[in-house]
Structures are given as structure tokens and as C-alpha cells.
N, CA and C of each residue as an Amber inpcrd file, in Angstrom:
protein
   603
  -3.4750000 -18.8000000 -32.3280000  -2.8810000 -17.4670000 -32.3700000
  -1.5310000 -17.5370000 -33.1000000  -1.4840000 -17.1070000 -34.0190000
  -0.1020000 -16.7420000 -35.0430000   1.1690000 -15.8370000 -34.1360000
   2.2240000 -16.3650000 -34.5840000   3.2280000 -15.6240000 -33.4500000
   3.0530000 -14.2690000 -33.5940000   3.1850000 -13.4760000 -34.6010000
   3.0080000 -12.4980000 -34.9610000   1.7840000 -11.6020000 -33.6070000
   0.7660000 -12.4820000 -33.2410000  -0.3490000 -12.2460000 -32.9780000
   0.1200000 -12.1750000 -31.3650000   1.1260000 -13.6450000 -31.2110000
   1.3130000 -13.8700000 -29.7540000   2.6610000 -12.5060000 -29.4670000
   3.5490000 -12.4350000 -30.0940000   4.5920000 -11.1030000 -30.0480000
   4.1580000 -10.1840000 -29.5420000   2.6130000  -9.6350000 -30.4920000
   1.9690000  -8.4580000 -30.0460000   1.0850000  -8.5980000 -28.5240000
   0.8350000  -9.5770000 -28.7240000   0.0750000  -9.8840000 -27.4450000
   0.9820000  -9.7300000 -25.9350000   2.4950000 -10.0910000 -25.8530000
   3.0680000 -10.3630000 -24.9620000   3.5540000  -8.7100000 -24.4370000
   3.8020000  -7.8100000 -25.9320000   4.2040000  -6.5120000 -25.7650000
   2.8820000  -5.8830000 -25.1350000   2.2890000  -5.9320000 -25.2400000
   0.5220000  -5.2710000 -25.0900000   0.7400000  -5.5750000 -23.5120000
   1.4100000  -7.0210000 -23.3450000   1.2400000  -7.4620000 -21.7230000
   2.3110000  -6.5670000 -21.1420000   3.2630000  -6.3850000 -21.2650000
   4.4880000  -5.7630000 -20.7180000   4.1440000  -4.4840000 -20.7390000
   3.8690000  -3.2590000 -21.3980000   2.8230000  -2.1590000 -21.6860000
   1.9930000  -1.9860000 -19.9340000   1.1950000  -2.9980000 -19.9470000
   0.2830000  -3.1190000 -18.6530000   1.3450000  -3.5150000 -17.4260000
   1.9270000  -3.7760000 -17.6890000   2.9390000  -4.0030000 -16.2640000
   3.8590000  -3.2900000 -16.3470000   4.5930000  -2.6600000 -16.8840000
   4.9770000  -1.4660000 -16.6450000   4.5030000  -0.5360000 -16.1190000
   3.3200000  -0.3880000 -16.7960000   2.8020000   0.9320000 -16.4410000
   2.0530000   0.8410000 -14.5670000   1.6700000  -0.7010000 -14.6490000
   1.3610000  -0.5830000 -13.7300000   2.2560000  -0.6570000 -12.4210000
   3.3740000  -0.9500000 -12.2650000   4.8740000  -0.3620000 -11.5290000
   5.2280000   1.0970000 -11.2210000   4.9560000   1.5630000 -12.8620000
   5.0880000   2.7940000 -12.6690000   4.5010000   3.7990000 -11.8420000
   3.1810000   3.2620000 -12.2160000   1.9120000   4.2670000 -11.3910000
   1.9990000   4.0040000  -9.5930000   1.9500000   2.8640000  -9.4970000
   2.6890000   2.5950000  -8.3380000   3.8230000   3.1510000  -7.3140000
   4.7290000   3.3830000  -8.0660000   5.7440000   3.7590000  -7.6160000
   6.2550000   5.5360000  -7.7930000   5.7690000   5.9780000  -8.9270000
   6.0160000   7.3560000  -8.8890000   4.6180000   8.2120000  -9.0460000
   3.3090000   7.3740000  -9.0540000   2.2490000   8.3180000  -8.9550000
   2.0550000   8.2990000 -10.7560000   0.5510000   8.4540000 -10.5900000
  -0.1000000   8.1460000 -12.3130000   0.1420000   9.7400000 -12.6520000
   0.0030000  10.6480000 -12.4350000   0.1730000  11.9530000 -13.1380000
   1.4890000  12.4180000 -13.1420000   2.8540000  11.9420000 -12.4710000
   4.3380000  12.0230000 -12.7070000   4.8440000  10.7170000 -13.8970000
   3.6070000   9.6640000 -13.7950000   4.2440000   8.7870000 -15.5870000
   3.7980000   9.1800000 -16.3390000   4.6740000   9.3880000 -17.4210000
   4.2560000   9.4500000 -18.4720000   4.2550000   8.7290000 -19.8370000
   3.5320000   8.7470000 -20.8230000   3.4160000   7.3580000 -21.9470000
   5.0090000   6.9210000 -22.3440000   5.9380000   8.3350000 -22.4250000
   7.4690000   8.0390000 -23.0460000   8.1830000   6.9840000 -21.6690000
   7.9700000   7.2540000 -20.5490000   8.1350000   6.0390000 -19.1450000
   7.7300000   4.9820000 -19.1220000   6.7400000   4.7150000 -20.0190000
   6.0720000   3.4960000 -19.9730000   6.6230000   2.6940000 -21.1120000
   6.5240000   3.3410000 -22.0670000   7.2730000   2.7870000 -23.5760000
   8.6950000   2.5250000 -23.3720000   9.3740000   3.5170000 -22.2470000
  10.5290000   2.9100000 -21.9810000  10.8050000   1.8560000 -21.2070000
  10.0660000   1.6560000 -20.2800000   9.8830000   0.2720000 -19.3220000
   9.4440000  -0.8910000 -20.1430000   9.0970000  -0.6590000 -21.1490000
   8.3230000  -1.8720000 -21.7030000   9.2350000  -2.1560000 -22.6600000
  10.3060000  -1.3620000 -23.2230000  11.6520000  -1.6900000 -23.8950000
  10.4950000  -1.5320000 -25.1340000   9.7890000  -0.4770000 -25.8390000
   9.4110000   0.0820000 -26.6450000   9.2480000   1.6150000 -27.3880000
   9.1070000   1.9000000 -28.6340000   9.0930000   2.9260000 -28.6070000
   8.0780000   3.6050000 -28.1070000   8.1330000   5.5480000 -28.0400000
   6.6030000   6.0790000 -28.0160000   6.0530000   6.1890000 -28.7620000
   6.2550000   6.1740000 -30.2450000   5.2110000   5.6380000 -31.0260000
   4.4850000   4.6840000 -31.0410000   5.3480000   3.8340000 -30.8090000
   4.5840000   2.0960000 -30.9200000   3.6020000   2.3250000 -29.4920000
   4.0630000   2.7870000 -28.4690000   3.0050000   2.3750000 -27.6650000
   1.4070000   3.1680000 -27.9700000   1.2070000   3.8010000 -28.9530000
  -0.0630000   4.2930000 -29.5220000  -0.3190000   3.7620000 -30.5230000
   0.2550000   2.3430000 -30.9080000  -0.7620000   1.4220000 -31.8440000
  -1.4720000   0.2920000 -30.8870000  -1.0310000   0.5600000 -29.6510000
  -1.3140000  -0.2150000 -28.7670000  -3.0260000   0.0780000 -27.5110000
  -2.2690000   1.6560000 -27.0900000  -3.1020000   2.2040000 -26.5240000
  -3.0590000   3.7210000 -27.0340000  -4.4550000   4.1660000 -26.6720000
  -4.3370000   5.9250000 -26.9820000  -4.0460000   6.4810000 -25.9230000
  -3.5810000   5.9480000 -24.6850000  -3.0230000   7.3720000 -23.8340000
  -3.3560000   6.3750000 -22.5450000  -2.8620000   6.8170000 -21.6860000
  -3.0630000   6.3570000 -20.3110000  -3.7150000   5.9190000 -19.8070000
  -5.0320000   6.5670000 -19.5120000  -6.0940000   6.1080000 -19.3330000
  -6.7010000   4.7590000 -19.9520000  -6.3190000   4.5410000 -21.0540000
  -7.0880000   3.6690000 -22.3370000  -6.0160000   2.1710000 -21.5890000
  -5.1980000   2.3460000 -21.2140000  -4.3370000   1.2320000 -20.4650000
  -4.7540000   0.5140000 -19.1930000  -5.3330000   1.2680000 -18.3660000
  -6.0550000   1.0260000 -17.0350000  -7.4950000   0.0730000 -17.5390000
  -7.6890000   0.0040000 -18.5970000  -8.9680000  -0.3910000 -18.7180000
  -8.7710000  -1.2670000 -20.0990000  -7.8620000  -2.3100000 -20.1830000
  -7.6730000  -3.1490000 -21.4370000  -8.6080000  -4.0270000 -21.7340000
  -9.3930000  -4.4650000 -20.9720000 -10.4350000  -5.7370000 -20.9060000
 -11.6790000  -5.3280000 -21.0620000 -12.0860000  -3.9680000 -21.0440000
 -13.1110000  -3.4130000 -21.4120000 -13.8730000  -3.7190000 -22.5310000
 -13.4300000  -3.7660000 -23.8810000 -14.2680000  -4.3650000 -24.9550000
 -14.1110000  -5.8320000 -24.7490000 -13.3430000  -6.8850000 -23.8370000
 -13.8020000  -7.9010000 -24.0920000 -14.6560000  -8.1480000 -23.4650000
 -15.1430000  -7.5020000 -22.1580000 -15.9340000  -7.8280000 -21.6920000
 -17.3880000  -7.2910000 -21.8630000 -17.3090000  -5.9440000 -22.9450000
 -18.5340000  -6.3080000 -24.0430000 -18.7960000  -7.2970000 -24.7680000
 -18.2100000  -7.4920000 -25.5740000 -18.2950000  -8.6440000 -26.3520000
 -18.2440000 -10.0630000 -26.0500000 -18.3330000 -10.5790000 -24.4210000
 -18.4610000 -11.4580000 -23.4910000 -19.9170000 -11.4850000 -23.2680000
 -20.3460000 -10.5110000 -23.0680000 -21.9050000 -10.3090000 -22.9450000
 -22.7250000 -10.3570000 -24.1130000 -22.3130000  -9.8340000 -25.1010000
 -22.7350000  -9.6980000 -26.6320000 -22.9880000 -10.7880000 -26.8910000
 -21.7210000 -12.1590000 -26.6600000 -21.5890000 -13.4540000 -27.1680000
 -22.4960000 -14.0290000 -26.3860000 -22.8590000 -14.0140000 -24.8060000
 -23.8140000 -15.0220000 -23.8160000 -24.8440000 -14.8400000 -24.4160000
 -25.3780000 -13.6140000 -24.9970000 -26.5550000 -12.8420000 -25.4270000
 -26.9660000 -13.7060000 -27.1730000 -25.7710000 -13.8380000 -27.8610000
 -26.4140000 -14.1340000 -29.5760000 -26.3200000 -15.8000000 -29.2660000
 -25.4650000 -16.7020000 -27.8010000 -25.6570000 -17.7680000 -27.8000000
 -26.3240000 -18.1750000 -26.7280000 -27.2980000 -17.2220000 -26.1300000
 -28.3890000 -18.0110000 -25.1920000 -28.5990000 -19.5080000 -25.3710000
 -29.4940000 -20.1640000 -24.5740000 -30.0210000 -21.4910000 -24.4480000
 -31.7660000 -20.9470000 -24.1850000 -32.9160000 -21.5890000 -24.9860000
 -33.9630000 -21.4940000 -24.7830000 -34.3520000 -21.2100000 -23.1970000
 -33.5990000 -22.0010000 -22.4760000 -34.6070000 -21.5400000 -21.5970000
 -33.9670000 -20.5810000 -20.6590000 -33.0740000 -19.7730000 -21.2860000
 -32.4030000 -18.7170000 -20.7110000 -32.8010000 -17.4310000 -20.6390000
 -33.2580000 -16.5470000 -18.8910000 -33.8470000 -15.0640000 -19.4830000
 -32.4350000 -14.2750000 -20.0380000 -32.9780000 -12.6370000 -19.7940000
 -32.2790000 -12.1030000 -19.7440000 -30.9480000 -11.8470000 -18.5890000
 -31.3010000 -11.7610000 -17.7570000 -30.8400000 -11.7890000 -16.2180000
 -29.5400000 -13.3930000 -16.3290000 -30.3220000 -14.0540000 -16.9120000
 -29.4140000 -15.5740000 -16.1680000 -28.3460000 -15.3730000 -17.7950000
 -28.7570000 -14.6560000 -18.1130000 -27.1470000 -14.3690000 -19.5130000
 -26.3650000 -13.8460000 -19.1440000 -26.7370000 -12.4180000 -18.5420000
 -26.0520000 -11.2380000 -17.8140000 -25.1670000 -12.2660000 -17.1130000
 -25.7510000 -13.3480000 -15.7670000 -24.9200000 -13.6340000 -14.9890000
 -23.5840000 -14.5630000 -15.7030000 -24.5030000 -15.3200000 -16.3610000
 -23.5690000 -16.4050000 -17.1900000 -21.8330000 -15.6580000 -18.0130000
 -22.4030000 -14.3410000 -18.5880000 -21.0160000 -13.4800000 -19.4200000
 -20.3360000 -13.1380000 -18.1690000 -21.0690000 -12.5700000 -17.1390000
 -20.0120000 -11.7710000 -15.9060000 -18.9230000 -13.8630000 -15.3870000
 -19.7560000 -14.5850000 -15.1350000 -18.9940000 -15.6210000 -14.8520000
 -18.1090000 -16.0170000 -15.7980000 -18.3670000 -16.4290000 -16.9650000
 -17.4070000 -16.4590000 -18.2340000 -16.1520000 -15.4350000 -18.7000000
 -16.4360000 -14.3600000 -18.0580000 -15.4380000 -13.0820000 -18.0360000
 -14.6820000 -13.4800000 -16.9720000 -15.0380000 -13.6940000 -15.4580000
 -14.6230000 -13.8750000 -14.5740000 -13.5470000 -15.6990000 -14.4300000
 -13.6610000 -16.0710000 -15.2090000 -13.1050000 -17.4770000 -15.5650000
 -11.6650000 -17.1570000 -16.3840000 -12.2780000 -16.6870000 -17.5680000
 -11.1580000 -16.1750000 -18.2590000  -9.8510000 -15.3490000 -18.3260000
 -10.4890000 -14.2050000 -17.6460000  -9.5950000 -13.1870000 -17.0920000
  -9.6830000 -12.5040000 -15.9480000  -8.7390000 -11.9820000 -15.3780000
  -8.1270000 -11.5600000 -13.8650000  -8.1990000 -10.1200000 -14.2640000
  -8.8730000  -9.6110000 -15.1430000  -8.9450000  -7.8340000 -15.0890000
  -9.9640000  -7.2250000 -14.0070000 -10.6970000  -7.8590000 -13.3450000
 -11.6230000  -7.7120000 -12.3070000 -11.2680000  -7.8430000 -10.8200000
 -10.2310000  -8.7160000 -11.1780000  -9.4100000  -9.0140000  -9.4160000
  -8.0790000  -8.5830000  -9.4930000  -6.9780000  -8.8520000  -8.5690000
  -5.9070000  -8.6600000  -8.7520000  -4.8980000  -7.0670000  -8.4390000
  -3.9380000  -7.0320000  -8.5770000  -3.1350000  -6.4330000  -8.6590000
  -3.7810000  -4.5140000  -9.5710000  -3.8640000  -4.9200000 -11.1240000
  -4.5650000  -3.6000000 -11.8860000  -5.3740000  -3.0980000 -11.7130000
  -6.4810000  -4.3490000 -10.9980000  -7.9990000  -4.3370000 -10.6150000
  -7.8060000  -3.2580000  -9.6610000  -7.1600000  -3.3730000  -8.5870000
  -6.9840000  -2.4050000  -7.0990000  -6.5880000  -0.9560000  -7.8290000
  -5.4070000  -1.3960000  -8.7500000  -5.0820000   0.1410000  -8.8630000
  -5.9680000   1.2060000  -9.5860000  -6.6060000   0.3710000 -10.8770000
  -7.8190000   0.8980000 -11.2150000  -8.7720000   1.7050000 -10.6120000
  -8.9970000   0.9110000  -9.7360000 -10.2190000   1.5160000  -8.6590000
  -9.8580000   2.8730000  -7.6710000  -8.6570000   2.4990000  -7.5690000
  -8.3640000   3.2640000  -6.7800000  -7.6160000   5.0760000  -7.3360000
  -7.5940000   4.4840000  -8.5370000  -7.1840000   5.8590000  -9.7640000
  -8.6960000   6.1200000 -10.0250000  -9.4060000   5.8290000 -10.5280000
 -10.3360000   6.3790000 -10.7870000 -11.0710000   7.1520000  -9.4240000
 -10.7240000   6.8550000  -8.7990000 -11.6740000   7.7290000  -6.9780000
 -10.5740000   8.6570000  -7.0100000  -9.3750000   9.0520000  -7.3850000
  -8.2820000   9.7240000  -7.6510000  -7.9830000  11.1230000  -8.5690000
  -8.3750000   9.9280000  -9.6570000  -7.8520000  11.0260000 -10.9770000
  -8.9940000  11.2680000 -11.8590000  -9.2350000  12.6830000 -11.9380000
 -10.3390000  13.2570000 -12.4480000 -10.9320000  12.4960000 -14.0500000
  -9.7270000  12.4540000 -14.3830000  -9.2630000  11.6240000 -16.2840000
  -9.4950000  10.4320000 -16.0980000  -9.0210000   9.7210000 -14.9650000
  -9.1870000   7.7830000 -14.9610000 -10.6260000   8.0150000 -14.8600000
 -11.5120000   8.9040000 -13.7830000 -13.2150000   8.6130000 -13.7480000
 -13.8120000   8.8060000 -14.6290000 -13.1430000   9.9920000 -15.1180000
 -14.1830000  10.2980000 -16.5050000 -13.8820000   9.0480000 -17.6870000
 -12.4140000   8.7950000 -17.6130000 -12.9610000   7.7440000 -18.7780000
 -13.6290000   6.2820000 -18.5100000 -13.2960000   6.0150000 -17.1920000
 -14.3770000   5.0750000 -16.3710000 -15.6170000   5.1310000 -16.7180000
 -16.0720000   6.1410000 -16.6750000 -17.4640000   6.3870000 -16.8730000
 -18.1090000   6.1230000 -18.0870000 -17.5430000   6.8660000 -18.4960000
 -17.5870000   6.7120000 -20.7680000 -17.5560000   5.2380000 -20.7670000
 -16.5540000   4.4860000 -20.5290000 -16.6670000   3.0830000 -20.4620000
 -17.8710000   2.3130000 -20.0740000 -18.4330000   3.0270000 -18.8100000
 -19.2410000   2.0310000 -18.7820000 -20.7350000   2.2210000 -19.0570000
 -20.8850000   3.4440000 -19.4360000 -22.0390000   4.0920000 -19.8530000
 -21.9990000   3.6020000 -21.4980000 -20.9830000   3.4320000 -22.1680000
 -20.9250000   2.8700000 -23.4620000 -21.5670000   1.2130000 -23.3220000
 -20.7240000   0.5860000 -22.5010000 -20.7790000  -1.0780000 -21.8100000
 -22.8790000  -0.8220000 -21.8350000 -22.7110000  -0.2760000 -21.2170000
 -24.8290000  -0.0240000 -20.6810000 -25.7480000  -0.0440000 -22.1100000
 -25.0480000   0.9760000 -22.9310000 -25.8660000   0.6270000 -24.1580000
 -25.6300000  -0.0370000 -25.0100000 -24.5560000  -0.4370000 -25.0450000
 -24.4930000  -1.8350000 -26.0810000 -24.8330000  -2.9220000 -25.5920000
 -24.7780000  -3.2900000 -24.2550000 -25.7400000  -4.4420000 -23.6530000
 -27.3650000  -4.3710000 -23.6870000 -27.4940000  -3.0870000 -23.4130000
 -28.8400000  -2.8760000 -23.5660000 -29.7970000  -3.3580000 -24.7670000
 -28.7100000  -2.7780000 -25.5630000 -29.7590000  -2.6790000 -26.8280000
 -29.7120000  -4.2930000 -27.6950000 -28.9660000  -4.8560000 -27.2470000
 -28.5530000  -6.3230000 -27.7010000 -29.8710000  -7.2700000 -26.8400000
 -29.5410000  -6.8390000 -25.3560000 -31.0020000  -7.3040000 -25.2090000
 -32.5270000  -7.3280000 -25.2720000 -32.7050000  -6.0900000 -25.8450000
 -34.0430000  -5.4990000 -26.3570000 -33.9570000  -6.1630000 -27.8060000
 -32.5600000  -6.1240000 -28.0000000 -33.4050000  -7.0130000 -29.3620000
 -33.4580000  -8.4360000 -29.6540000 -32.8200000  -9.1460000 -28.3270000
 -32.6400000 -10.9910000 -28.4410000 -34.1870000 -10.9450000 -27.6780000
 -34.6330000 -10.3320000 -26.6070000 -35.5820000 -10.6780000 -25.7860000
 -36.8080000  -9.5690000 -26.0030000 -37.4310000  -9.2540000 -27.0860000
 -38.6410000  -7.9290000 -27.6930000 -39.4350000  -8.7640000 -26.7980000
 -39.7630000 -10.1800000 -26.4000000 -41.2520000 -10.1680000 -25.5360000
 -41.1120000 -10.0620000 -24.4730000 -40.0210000  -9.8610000 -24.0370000
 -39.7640000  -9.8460000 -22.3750000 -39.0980000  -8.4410000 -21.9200000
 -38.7630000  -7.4590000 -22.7650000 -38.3120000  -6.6300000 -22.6230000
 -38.4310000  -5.0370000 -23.1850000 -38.5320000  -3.7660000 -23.1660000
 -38.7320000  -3.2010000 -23.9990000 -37.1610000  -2.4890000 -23.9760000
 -37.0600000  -1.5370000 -24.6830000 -35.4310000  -0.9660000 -24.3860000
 -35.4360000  -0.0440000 -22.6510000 -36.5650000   0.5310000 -22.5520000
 -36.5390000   0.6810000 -21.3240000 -35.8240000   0.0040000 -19.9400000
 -37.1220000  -1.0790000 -20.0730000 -36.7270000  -2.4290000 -19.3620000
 -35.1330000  -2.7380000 -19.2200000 -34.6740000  -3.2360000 -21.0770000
 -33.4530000  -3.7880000 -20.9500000 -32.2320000  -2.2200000 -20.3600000
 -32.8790000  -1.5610000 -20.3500000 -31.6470000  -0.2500000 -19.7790000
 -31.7690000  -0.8460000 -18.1380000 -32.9780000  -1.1330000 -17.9080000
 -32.5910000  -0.9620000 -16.4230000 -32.1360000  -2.1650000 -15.8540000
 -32.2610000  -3.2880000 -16.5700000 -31.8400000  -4.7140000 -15.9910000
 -30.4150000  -4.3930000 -16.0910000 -29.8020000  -3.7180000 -17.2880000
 -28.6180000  -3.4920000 -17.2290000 -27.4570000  -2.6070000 -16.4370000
 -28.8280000  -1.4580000 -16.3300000 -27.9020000  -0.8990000 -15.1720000
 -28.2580000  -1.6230000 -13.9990000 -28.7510000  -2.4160000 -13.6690000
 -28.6910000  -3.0990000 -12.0430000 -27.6440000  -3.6120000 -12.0850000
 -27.4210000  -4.2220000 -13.3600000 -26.3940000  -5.3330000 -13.3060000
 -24.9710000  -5.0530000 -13.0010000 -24.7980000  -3.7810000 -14.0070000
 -23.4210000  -2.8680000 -13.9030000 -22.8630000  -2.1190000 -12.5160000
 -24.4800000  -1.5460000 -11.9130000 -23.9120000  -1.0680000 -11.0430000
 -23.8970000  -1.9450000  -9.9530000 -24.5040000  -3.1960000  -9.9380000
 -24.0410000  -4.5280000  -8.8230000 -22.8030000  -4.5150000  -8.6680000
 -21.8760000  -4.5020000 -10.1270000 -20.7940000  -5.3740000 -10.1510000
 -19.7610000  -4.0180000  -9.6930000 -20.0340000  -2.7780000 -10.0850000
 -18.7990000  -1.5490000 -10.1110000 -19.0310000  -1.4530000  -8.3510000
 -20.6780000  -1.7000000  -7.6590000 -20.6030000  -1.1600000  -6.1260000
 -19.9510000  -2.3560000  -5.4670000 -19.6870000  -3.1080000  -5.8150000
 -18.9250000  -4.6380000  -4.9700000 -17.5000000  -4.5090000  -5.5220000
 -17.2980000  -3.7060000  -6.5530000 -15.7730000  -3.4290000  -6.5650000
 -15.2300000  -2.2940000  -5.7720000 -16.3260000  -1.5390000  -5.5760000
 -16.0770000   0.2430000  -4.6900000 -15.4860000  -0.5960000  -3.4040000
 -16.7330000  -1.2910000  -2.8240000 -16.4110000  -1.7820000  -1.6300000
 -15.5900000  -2.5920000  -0.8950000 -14.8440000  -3.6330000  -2.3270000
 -13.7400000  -4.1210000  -1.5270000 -12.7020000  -3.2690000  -1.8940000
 -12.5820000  -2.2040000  -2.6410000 -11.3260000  -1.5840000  -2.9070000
 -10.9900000  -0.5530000  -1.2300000 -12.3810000  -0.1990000  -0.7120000
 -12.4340000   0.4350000   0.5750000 -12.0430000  -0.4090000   1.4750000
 -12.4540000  -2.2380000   1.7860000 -11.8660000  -3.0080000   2.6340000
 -10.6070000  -3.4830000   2.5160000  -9.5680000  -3.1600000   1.2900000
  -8.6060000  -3.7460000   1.0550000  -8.8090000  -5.1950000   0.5420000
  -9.7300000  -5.9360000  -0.1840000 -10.0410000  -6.8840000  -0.5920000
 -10.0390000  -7.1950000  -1.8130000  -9.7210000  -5.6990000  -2.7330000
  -9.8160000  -6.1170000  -4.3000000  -8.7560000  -7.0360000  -4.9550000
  -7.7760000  -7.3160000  -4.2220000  -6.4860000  -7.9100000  -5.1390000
  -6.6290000  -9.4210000  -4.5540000  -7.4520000 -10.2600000  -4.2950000
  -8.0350000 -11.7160000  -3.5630000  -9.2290000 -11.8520000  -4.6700000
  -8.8730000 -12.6190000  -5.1280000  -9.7820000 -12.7470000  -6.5870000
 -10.7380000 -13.6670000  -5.8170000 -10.5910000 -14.6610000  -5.1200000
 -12.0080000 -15.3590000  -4.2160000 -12.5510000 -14.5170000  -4.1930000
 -12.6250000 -13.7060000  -3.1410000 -13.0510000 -12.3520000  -2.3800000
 -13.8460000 -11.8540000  -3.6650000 -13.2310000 -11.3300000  -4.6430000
 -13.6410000 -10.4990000  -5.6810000 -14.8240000 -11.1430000  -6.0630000
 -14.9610000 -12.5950000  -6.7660000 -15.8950000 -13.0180000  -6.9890000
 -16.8190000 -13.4460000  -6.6730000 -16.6000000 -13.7440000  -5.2570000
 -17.5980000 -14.1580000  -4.5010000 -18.6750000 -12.5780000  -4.0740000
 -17.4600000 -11.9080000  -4.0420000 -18.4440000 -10.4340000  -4.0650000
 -19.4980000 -10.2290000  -5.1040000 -18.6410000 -10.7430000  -6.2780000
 -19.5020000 -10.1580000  -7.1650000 -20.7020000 -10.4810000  -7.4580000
 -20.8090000 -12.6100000  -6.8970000 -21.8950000 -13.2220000  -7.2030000
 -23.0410000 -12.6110000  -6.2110000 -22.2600000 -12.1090000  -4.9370000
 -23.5570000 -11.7990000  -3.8530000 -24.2800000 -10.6020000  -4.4990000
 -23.3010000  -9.8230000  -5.3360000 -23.9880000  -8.4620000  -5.6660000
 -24.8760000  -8.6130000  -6.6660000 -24.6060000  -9.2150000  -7.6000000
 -25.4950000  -9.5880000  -8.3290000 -26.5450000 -10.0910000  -8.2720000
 -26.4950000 -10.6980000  -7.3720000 -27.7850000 -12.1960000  -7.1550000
 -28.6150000 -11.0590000  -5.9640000 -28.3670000  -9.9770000  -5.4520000
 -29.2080000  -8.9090000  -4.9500000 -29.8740000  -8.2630000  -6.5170000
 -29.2380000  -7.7600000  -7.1550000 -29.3730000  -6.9880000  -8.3280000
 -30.3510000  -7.1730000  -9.0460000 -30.4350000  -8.4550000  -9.1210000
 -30.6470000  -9.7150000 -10.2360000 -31.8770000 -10.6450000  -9.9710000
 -32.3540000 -10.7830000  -8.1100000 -32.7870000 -11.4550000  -7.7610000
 -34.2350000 -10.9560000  -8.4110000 -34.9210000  -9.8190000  -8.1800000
 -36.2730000  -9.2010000  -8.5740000 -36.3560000  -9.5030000 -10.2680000
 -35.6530000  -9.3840000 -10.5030000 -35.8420000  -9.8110000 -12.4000000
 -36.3890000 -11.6610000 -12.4690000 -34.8490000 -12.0760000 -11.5430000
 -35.3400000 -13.4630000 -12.0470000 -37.0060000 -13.9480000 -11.1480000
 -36.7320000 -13.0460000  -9.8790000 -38.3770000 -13.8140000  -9.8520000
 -39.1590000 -13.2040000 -10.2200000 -39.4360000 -12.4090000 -10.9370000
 -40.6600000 -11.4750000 -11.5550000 -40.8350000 -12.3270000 -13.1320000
 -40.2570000 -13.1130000 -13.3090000 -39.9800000 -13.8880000 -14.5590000
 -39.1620000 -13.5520000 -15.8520000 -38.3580000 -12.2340000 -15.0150000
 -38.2230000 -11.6870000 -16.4500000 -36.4020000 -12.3020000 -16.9660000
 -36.1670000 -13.2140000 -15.8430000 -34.6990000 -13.8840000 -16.4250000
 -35.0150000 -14.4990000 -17.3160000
């Protein structure tokens, strides 16, 4: 990573912690982007080469964790189904980055059951996430799958992982990243289990 690359990267980080203080402390619909750009010792312009608006901040890890799945998916192993990729990107996501557990993770969850704007763009997110996984696997796996099929392996999968986040955000458990993941493997491996023994992992 070129400094240039790491600079932007560190501002992008400060951006997310700000904001997430902010929301915290004075409520997500009393911050606003010029509060955040000021906490982050940036302008309000600059913070829209960064993010498009509020919402788009709560949810930074979102395309990587398409493209986490995209990648398990174009670098399968022969004797890999569909199902045991799915699990392999959610673990490889879950290794890498803490956008699933933690501190943002809670507040996330808990804005979106909140704020009409955090769900809706929640949603868009992951209804986007559904068909670009989908269709990646209808086309690595045509004998094992049709696009049908791969819609629904995918939504099991998605909604494994979003209902094991509902539920520890209700027990107070989302910010214990054990907790988190261990949730996530149980949810999955329910989700997941009828695919892999029907043969279709």
C-alpha cells in the first residue's frame, strides 16, 4: 500500500470513528455529515470523496465483503460445493475484518431497527450482496445449480448470517466478536446444513 493509499486509508478510518461517537452520543438524525467532517479534522467536501452520505458510512465493508465471496467463488478448490465457498468467504471476511462484530457492528444493527434510511439502505445492500453472489454462482457451478437454486442457497446464507446478528444485537452480544462468530458458524451450519447433505455443497 503506497502512503498516499495508507493517508487515505487512515482518514476513511477516522471518518468511521467519528461518526461513530457521534451517533452515539448525540443521536444519528441530530449528526450531521459537516459534524463528522469536523470530528475527523476534515473538510465537507472531502468527506464525499469518501462516502455519499451517512448511511453509506454505517456500512463500509459492504463491497468487500462482496468481493470476498466473488474471490472464494473464481478460487474454489475442485472438490469444493457451492455451500462450503459461501462458508469459506463468510470465514475469510470474518478473519480479516471486525465490521461484523464490535463496537459499529452493534450500532449498525441497532440504527437500522431505528432509522427508516439506515434499513432501507440495509436492505439495498443486501439484496444487491444476493444477486451478485447469486449469479457468480450459477455461473461457477451450471451443473449443480440453476439461478434459481443459486438465489436460494444464497438467500439462506444471507439471511443465516443478518438473523444471528438480529439476535445478538437483542441479547446484547453483538460487540464480543467470539460470540459473534461463533453465532454465525451455528447459523449457518443450520442454513447450510440441507445443501451440504443433499450434495449440493
Amino acid at each position: 500500500m503506497s502512503l498516499r493509499e495508507r493517508k487515505r486509508e487512515r482518514t476513511r478510518q477516522a471518518l468511521i470513528a467519528a461518526a461513530v461517537e457521534l451517533f452515539e452520543r448525540d443521536g444519528y438524525e441530530r449528526t450531521t455529515v459537516a459534524d463528522i467532517a469536523a470530528a475527523a479534522e476534515i473538510g465537507t467536501r472531502t468527506f464525499f470523496s469518501y462516502f455519499a452520505s451517512k448511511e453509506e458510512l454505517l456500512f463500509p465493508e459492504g463491497a468487500a465483503r462482496i468481493a470476498a465471496a466473488v474471490h472464494a467463488i473464481e478460487t474454489r478448490a475442485p472438490h469444493e460445493g457451492p455451500a462450503e465457498v459461501l462458508l469459506r468467504a463468510l470465514h475469510r471476511a470474518g478473519a480479516d475484518s471486525d465490521d461484523l462484530t464490535g463496537r459499529l457492528a452493534a450500532l449498525r444493527l441497532r440504527l437500522v431497527r431505528e432509522v427508516p434510511a439506515v434499513r432501507g439502505r440495509a436492505l439495498q445492500l443486501q439484496l444487491d450482496a444476493q444477486q451478485e453472489i447469486a449469479a457468480r454462482l450459477a455461473e461457477a457451478f451450471p451443473d449443480r445449480l440453476d439461478r434459481v437454486g443459486a438465489a436460494a442457497l444464497t438467500g439462506a446464507f444471507v439471511g443465516a448470517v443478518t438473523g444471528a446478528l438480529r439476535v445478538l444485537l437483542a441479547e446484547g452480544g453483538a460487540e464480543n466478536p467470539a460470540a459473534v462468530r461463533a453465532a454465525l458458524e451455528r447459523a449457518t451450519d443450520v442454513a447450510l446444513t440441507p445443501w451440504l447433505r443433499a450434495g449440493h455443497g
